[in-house]
N, C-alpha and C positions, 0 to 999 in steps of 0.2 A: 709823664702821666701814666700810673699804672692801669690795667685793665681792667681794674672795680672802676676807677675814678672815671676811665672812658663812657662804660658801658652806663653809670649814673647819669653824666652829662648827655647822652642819646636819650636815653628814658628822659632825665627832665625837657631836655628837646622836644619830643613829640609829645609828651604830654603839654605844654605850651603851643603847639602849633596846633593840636586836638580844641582845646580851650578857645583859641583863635577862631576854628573854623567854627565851633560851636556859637559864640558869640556871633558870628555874621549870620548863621541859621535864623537866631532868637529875633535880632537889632536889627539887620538889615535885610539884603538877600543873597545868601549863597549861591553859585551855580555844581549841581551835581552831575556827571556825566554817568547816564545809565543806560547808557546803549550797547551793554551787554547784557540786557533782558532778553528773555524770551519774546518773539512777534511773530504772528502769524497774518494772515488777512481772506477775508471772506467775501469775493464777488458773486454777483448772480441778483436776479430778482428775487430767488427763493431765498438771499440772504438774510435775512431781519428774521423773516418766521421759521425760519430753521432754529438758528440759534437760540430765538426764545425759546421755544420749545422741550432746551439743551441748559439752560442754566437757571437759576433761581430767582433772578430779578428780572424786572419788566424792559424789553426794548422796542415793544413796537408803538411807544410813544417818543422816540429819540430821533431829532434831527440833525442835519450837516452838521458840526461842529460842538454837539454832547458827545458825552461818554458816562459811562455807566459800569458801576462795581459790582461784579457777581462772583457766585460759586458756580461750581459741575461738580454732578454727586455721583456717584452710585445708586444703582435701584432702590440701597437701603440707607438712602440721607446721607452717605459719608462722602467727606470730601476729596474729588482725586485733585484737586488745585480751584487757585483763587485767578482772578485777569479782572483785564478792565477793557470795556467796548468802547472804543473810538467811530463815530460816525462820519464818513470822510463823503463830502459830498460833489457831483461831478460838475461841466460848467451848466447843465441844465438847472441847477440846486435841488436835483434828487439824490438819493442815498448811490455812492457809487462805490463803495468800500466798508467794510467792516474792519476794522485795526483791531486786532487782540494783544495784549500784553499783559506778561505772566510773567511768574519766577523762572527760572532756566529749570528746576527741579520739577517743576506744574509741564514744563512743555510737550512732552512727548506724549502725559497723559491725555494734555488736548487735543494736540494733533490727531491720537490712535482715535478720539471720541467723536471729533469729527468725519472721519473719513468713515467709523462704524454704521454711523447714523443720516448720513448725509446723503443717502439710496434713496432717489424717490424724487429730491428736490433740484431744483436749477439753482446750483451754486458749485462755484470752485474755489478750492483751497492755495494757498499761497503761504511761502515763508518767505518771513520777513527781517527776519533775527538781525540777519548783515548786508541789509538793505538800508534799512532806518535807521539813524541816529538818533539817543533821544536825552533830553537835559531836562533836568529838573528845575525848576528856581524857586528855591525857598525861603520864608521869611515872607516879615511885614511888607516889603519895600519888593515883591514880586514881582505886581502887577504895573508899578508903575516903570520896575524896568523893561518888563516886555513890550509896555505900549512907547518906548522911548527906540527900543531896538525895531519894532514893527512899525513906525513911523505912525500910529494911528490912539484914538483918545482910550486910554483907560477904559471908559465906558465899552468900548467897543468888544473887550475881553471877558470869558474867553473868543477866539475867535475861528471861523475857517481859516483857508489860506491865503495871505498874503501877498501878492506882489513882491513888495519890498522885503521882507522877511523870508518867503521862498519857505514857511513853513506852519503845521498846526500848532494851534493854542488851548490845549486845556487844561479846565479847572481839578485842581487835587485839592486833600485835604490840609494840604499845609502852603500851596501857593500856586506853580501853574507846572504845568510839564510842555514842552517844545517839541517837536518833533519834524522831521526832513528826509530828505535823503541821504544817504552815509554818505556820496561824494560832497554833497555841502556841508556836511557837520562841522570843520573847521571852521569854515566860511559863517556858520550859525553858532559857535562857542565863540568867536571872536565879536562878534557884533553883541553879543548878551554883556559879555566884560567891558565893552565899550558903554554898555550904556550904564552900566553902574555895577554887573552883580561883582560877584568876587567866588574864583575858584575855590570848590570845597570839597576834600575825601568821603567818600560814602561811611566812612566811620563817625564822623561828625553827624552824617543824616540820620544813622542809626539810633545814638544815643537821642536822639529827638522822637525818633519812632516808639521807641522804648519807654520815655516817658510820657507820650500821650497814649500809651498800652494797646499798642494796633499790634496785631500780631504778624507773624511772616511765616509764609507756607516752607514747609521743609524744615524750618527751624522750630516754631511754638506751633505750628499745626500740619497734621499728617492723613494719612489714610483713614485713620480709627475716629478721626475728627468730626464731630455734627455742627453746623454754624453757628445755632445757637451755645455751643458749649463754650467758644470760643467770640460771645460777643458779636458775632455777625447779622445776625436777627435785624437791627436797623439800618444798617450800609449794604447790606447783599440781598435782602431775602424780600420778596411781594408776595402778599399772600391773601391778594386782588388779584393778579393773572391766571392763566391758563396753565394748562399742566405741563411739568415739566419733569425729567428724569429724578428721579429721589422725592418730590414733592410730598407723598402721603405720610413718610417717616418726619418729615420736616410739621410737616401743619400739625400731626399728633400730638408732637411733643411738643408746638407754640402752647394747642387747644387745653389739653388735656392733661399734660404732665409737667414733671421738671427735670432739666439734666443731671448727669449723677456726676458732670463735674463744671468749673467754671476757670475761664481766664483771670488768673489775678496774677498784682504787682509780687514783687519780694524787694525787700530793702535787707540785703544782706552785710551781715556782722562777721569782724576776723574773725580768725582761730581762736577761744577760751586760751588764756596765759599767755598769749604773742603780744609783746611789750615794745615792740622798738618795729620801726617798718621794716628796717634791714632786716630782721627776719621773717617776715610778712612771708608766706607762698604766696602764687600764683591763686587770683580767681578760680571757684568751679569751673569746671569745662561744662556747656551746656550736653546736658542727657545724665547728671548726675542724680541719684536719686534722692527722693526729699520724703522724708519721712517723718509724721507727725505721733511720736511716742515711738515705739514698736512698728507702725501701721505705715505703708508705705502709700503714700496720697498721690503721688505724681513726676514727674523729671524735670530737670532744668531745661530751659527753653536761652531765650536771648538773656547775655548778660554783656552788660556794658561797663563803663566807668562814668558816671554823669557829673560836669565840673563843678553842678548847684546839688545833686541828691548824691553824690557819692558812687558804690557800687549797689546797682540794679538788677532786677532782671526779669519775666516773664515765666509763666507755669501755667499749664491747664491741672487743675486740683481738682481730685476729688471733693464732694458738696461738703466735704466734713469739717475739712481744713478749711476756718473760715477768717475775716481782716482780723489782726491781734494777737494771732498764734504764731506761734513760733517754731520753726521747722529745722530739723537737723538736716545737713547736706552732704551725702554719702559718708564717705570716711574721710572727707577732709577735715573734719573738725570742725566746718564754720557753720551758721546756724543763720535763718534768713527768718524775719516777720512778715508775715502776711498781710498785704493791704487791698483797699480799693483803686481801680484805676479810673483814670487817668492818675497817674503820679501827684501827691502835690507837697511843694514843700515846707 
């Protein structure tokens, strides 16, 4: 076998086992291991009203076993990272933990924001990164395998902690996420496969992320980023609470104005005159620029391969590039259409 023939046979290999893991995402329930996120955790009394104070959505309605999706801005609405608040509660069933989890690229910004602002109140700071283990389980057929591994009725999810499980239960946008201690994370990835899910690469999660157009900090959103540019307005942002860092940039532009760019899809097209796949190049690299005429509208963000939509990908665009246009993609030659997201096909 020569070294094209191999190297074809690896590629169609993981492109099948890609498809594979995709399918158990869509059909059943995947298990993903993402316990190399960023974690941090936040005790003290003064925990709950510090933090609100500090990010864009509401938490001082959140009890033992909620969690909740925000940003932290800069004074002038931009984003320094995206997290999600876990409420871990003690055996009194008061608040006895804050869990933060973030991109690894978000972490240090939260960390430095924390310790900046945290002068004043009764709270302490805690990392958590490689303490916690944490699995995601995604797909239809989530919940009933968590309530199958946690001994207890569906109804009861999400949940606090466990007994039998030894770990939290909460709710995400595509099924539940798990979390423990690192020294039981074995012990808590074996009992989830036992009750049904099925191991699955973070690449498979992606192309699912990608096509219901959620974006990912460090990759489709950065520094220069405002939430609503980027579709955040519904998942991250109250604008019924109290004040918070970046707040008056943020409500302005709900109230008042409109952003000068937006989160859309691209369904991107080969190379013009590339006939055969063997000569196919490589996908854009995300950070390519996209240019609509002359006029340079925006950079590539996630691209994926999706087994039902083909190649994909995410862009925060300028308001001009709008669904139906058509974008050239640096000097690669390929050229992407503009759409609305979620994905659909």
């Amino acid at each position: 076998m020569d070294t094209r023939t191999i190297l074809d046979f690896i590629a169609t290999t993981q492109l099948e086992s890609l498809a594979d893991d995709y399918r158990a995402l869509r059909e059943r329930c995947g298990l993903v291991d993402r316990s190399q996120r960023g974690k941090l955790a936040l005790t003290g009394p003064g925990a709950v009203e510090f933090l609100n104070g500090q990010v864009t959505n509401e938490l001082l309605d959140l009890r033992p076993g909620q969690g909740r999706y925000a940003a932290f801005l800069t004074n002038k609405g931009k984003m320094l990272g995206d997290l999600r608040v876990l409420v871990v509660g003690g055996d009194d069933g008061e608040v006895s933990e804050l869990l933060l989890d973030t991109e690894r690229p978000a972490l240090q910004a939260l960390f430095d924001m924390i310790r900046h602002y945290r002068i004043g109140y009764d709270v302490e700071l805690h990392k958590r990164t490689l303490e916690r283990a944490l699995y995601s389980l995604i797909g239809p057929h989530a919940a009933a395998v968590a309530a199958r591994a946690a001994d207890i009725p569906v109804t009861e999810l999400p949940s606090e902690e466990h007994d039998h499980l030894g770990a939290t239960i909460a709710d995400t946008p595509d099924g539940l996420d798990v979390l423990c201690h690192a020294a039981a994370g074995e012990a808590l990835a074996a009992a989830l496969l036992d009750a049904g899910a099925e191991p699955v690469g973070e690449a498979a999660a992606e192309i699912l992320r990608v096509e219901r157009g959620r974006p990912r900090y460090g990759l489709d959103l950065d520094a220069d980023t405002i939430p609503q540019e980027a579709g955040l307005n519904d998942r991250a942002v109250s604008f019924t609470k109290g004040c918070y860092v970046g707040q008056e940039t943020v409500a302005r532009l709900y109230y008042r104005g409109r952003p000068n760019r937006h989160l859309r899809g691209l369904r991107l097209a080969p190379r013009a005159g590339v006939e055969t796949a063997d000569a196919e190049p490589p996908p854009p690299e995300p950070g390519a620029e996209l240019r609509l005429g002359e006029r340079l509208v925006g950079r590539l963000g996630s691209v994926v391969l999706s087994p039902d939509l083909g190649p994909i990908g995410l862009a925060l665009l300028r308001r001009e590039a709008t669904p139906g246009d058509v974008l050239a993609i640096g000097a690669h030659g390929a050229t992407a259409e503009v759409v609305e997201l979620p994905f659909r096909s």
